[in-house]
C-alpha positions in Angstrom: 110.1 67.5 79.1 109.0 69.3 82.7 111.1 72.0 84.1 112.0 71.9 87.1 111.8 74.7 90.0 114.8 77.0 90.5 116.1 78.8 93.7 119.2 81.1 93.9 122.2 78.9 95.2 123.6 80.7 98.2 122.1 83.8 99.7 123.5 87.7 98.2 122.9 91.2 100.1 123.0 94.5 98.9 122.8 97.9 100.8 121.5 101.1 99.5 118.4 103.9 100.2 115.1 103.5 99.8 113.2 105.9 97.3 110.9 107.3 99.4 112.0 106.6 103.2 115.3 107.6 102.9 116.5 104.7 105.0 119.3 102.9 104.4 118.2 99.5 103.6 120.3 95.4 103.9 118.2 93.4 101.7 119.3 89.7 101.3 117.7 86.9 99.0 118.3 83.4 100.7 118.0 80.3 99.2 114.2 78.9 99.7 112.9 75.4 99.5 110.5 73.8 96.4 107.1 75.3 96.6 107.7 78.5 99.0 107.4 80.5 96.1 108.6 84.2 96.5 108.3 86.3 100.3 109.6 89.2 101.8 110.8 89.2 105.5 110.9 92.0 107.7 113.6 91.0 110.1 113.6 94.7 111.8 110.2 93.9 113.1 109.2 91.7 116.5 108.6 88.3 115.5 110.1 88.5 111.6 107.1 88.6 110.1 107.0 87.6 106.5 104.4 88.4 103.5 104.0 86.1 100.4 104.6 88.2 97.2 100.8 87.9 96.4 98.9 90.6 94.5 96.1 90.2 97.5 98.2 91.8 99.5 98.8 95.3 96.9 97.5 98.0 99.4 99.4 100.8 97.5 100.3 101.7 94.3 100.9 105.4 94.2 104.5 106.0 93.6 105.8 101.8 93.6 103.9 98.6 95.0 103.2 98.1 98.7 102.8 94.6 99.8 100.5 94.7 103.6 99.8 91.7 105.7 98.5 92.0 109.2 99.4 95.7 109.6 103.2 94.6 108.5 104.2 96.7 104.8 106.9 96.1 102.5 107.3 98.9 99.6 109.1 99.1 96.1 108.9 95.6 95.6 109.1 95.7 91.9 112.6 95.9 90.4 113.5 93.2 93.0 110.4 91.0 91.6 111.3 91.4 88.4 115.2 90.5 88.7 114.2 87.3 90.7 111.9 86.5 87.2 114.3 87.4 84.8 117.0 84.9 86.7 114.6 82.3 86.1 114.0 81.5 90.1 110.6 80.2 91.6 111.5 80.1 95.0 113.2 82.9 97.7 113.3 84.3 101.0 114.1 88.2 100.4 114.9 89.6 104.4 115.1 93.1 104.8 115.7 95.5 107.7 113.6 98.5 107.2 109.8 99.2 105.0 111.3 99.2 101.8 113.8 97.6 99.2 117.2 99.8 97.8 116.3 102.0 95.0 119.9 101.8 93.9 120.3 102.7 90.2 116.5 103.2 89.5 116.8 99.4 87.8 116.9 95.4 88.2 120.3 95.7 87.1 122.1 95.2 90.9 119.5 92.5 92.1 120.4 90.8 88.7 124.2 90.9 88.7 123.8 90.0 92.7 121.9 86.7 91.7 124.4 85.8 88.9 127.0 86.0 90.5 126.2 82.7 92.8 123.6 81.3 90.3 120.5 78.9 90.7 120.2 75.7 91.7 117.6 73.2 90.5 115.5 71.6 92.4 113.4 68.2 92.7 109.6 69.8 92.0 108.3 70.8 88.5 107.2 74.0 87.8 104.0 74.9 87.6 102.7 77.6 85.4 99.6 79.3 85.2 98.2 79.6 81.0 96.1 81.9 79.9 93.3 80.1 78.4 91.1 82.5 76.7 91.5 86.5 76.2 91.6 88.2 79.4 90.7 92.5 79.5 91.2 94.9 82.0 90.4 98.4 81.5 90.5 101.7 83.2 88.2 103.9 80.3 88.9 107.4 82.7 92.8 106.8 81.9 93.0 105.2 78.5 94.1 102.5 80.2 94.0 98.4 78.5 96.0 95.1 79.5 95.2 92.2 77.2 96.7 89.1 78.0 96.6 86.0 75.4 96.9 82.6 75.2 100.2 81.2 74.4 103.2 78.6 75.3 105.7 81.6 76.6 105.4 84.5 78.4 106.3 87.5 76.3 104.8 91.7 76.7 104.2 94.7 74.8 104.0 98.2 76.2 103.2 101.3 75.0 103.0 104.1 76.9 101.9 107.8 76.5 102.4 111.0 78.8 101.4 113.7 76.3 105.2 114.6 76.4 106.8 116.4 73.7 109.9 115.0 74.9 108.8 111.5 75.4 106.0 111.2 72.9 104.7 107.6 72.5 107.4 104.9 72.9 107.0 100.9 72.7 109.2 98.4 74.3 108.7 94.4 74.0 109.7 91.6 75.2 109.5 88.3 72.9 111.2 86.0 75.9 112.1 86.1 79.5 115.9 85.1 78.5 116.3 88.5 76.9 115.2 90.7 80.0 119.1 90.9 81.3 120.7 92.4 78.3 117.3 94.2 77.3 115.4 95.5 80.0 117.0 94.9 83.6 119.1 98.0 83.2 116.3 100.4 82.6 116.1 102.8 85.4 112.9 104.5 86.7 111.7 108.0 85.1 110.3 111.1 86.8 108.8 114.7 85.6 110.8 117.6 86.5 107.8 119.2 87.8 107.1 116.5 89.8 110.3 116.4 91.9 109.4 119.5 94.4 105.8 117.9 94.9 107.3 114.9 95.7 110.3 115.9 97.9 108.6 118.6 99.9 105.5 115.4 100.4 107.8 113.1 102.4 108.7 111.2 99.7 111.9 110.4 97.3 113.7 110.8 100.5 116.4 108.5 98.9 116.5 110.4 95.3 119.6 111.8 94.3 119.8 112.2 91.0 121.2 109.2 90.2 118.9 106.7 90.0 116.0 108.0 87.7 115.9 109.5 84.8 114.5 113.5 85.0 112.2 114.8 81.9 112.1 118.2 81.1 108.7 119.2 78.8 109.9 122.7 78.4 112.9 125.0 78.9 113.4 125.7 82.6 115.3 128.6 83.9 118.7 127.7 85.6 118.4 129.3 88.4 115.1 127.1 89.0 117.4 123.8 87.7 120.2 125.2 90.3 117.5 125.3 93.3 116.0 121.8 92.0 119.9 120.5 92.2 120.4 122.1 96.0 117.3 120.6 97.1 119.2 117.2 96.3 122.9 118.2 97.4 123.2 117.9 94.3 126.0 120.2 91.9 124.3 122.4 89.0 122.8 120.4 86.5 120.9 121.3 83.0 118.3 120.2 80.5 120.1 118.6 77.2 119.0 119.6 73.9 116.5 115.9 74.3 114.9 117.4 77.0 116.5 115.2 79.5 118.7 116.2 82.5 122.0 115.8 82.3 122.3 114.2 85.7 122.6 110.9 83.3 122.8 109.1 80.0 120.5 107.1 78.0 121.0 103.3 78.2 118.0 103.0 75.5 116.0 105.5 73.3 113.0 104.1 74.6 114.7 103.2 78.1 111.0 105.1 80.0 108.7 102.6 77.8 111.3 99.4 78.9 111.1 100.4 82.3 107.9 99.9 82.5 107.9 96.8 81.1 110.3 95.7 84.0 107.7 97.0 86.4 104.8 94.4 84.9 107.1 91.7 85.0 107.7 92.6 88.9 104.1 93.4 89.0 102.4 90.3 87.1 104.9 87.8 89.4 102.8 88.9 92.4 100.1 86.5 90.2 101.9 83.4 92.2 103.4 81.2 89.4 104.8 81.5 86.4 102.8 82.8 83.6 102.4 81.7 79.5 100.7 84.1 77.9 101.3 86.8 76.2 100.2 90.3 77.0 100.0 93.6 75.4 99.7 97.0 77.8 98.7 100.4 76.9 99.9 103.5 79.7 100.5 100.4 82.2 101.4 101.2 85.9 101.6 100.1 88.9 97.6 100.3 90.0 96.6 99.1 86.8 99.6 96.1 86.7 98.5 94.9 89.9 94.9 94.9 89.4 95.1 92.6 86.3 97.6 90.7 88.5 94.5 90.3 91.0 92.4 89.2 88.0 94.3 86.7 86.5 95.1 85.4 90.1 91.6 84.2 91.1 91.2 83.2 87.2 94.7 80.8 88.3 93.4 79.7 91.9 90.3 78.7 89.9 92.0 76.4 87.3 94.4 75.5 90.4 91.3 74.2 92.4 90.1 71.0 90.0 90.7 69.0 92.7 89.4 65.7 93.1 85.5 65.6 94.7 85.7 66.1 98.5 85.0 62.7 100.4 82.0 62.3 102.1 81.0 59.5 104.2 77.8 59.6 106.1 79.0 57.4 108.8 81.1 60.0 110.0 80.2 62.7 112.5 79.5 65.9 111.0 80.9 69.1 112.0 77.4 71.0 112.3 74.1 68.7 111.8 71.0 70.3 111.2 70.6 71.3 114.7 73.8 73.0 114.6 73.2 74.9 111.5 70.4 76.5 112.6 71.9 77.6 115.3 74.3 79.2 112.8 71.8 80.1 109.8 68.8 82.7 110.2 67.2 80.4 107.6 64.0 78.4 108.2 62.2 75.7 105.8 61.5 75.4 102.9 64.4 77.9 102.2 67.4 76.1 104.3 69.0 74.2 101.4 72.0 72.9 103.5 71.3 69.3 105.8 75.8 69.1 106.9 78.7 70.3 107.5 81.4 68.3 107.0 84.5 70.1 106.6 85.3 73.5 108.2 89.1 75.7 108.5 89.7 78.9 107.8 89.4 79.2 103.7 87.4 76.0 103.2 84.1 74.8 103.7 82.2 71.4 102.5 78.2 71.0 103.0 75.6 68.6 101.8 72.7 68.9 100.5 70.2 65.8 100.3 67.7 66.3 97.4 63.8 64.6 97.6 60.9 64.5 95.7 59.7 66.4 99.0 61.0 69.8 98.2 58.6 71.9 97.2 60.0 73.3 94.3 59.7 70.1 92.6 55.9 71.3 92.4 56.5 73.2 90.0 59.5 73.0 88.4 59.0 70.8 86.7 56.3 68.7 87.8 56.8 65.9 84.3 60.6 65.7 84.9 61.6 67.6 88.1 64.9 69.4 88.0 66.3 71.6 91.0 66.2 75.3 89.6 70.3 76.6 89.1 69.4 80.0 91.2 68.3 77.3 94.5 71.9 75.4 93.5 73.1 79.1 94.1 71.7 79.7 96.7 72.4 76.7 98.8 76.0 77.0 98.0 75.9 80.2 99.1 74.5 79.3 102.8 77.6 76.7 103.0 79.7 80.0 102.1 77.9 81.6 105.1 78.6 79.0 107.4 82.3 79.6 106.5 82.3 83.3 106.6 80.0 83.1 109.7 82.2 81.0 111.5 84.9 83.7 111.7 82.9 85.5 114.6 82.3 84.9 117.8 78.6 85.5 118.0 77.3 84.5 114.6 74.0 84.0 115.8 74.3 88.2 115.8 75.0 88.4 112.0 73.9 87.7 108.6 75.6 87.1 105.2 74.2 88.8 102.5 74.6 88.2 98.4 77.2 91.0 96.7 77.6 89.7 93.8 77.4 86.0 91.2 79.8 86.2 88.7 81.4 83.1 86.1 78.2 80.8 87.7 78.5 78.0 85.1 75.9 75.0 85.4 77.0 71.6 84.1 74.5 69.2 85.2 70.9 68.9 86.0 70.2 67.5 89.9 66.8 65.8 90.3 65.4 64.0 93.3 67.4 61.6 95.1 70.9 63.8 94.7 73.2 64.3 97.0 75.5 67.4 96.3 78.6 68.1 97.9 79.5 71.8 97.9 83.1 73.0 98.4 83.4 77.0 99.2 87.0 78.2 99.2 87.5 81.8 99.3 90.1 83.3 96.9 90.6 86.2 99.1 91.2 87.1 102.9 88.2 88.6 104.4 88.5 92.5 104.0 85.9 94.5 105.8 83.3 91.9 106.2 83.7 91.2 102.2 84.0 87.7 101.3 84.9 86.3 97.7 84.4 82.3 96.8 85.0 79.8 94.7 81.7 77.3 94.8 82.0 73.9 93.5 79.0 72.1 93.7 79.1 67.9 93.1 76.9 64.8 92.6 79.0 61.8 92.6 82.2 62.7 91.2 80.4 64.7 89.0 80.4 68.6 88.7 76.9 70.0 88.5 77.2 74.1 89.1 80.0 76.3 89.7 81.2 79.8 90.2 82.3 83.0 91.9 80.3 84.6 95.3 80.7 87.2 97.0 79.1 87.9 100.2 78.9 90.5 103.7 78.7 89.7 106.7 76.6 92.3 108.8 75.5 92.5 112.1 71.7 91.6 112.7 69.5 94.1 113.9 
């Protein structure tokens, strides 16, 4: 039986400070149609811009995750993230009024309670989740870092995480199901060093700390005139370290409430993948940086398994986009080594060329000269010129630039193409452009056939 996309049923708002700004903060989550998925809206800014909750747009990590889109930042999106998961919603509108979202208890507890008490409604679109098909790694080796995600029919995690804390030591925190991340993980508030506080106050940031929404570990006995000083600093009456090395600004809600908290950050963080997610996954010292890279990994894996789509259309009756004549105008390439004869679709993400394959090419002389075959690196390659015309296309002078080859990665070939082919190569990039960098997804058909696919990433630089 398919299940069906939820949004929440009226919109909720809640006030508070944010962590690091200090500003006080109105965020509301509205009610959002099938298929808008999850964005944040700055409504403080000129024009409202909004910003899908897409790990593309991570720029920071350092103390929360940053979402950036066209110079426009939203900050500590996390615990808001992972309530909207844990109430089982796919689509929302979350406006706010300032750069970042209430810290208030250091939880998802408030943006949980807020979205039960109007509920979800269900709506007329199924659900679409993204399965892991196959074991997926990411690893930073300098940290002792390692995500693992695995194949199966729910979405469950594992953390375990590791300071080198006496107080802390290691702790481990799991999640079997979604439906037990109200009772189990949405109250966990966020954790911080003692030794850290200063650092971080006296660097512009945990302007909104107080205290009261994180929890404060002490390593090693600290004098109380130091813990007094800590405790002005945040207007704040005298506070001191319990005999479990925490502060006694709070109480436990969990013995292992540091390792469930950050669970509840990589179920904010893996969200920002775009759909919902069966697998399950297993973290070691997860964190923000590390949370939102995999998220970034397993997003282009999704956009690939998203993009079998049916074979573009071609009809040669119809008036190309750029003929020949056009593409050299576009292209610094010359024969024998132009491999594209059309362009026949063209935006801003997608491209679609033809090739037209003869016993004329010169290749074919010798390779293979008893069954001719059109060598895999030339299939490459002549996708990779339909990428150019995409990425090239994106300046105004692009007779002044060049694309150059970064990088081939998961280049699968499925099909030999021999004389009288005609492929039809799709580029899509998986990415926005960044500084000249452009990623791809190639698709390259003969009939309704795929013969060669992969990753590309390319440069455009300026021509000498």
């Amino acid at each position: 039986m398919s299940e069906m996309q939820k949004t929440i049923k009226e919109a909720v708002t809640l006030t508070g400070q944010g962590l690091h700004s200090g500003l006080q903060v109105t965020l509301t989550i509205l009610p959002a149609v099938a298929n808008h998925g999850i964005k944040f809206q700055r409504i403080d800014l000129e024009g409202e811009p909004i910003i899908e909750a897409f790990a593309d747009y991570v720029t920071d990590t350092s103390r929360g995750t940053t979402l950036e889109k066209n110079g426009v930042k939203v900050s500590t999106i996390e615990h808001v993230m992972a309530a909207i998961v844990g109430c089982d919603i796919d689509n929302a509108l979350v406006q706010l009024n300032a750069p970042e979202t209430p810290i208030m208890d250091g939880s998802a507890k408030f943006f949980l309670e807020a979205i039960e008490a109007v509920g979800t409604q269900e709506q007329n679109a199924e659900r679409v989740y993204f399965e892991i098909k196959e074991k997926t790694v990411w690893k930073d080796e300098k940290h002792n870092i390692e995500i693992v995600a695995y194949p199966d029919d729910h979405f469950s995690l594992n953390v375990m995480i590791d300071y080198n804390s006496k107080v802390l030591g290691n702790q481990y925190a799991n999640m079997e199901t979604i439906e037990v991340f109200k009772e189990e993980i949405a109250p966990c508030r966020t954790f911080v060093f003692f030794h850290e506080l200063e650092f971080l106050f006296k660097n512009n940031l945990i302007k909104g700390g107080d205290l009261e929404n994180a929890i404060v570990i002490l390593d090693k006995e600290v004098p109380q005139e130091e813990l007094d000083r800590i405790a002005t600093l945040f207007s704040k009456p005298s506070v001191h370290r319990r005999p479990d090395g925490i502060l006694n600004n709070l109480d436990l809600r969990f013995p292992n409430e540091c390792a469930r908290h950050k669970l509840l950050d990589m179920v904010g963080d893996l969200a920002l993948v775009g759909n919902r997610i069966k697998g399950k996954f297993i973290a070691k010292r997860p964190g923000h940086h590390a949370n939102t890279e995999f998220a970034k990994v397993l997003r282009k894996i999704m956009k690939r398994q998203f993009m079998k789509v049916p074979v573009p259309h071609y009809n040669p009756c119809v008036e190309p986009i750029f003929d020949i004549n056009g593409i050299r105008k576009m292209l610094p390439h010359r024969p024998p080594f132009l491999l594209v004869d059309k362009i026949i679709q063209l935006d801003k993400e997608v491209v679609v060329g033809i090739k037209n394959v003869t016993m004329n090419e010169p290749f074919f002389v010798g390779h293979f000269p008893e069954e001719p075959v059109m060598p895999g690196v030339l299939i490459v390659e002549a996708m990779a010129q339909v990428g150019g015309i995409l990425v090239l296309g994106q300046v105004p002078d692009p007779e002044n630039y060049s694309t150059y080859f970064l990088k081939v990665d998961k280049v699968k070939f499925k099909k030999k193409v021999i004389p009288g082919d005609t492929i039809i190569m799709k580029m899509e990039l998986m990415e926005p452009i960044r500084r000249g960098i452009a990623v791809m997804w190639a698709q390259a058909f003969v009939g309704d056939t795929i013969v060669a696919e992969g990753e590309l990433s390319a440069q455009v630089v300026k021509s000498k």
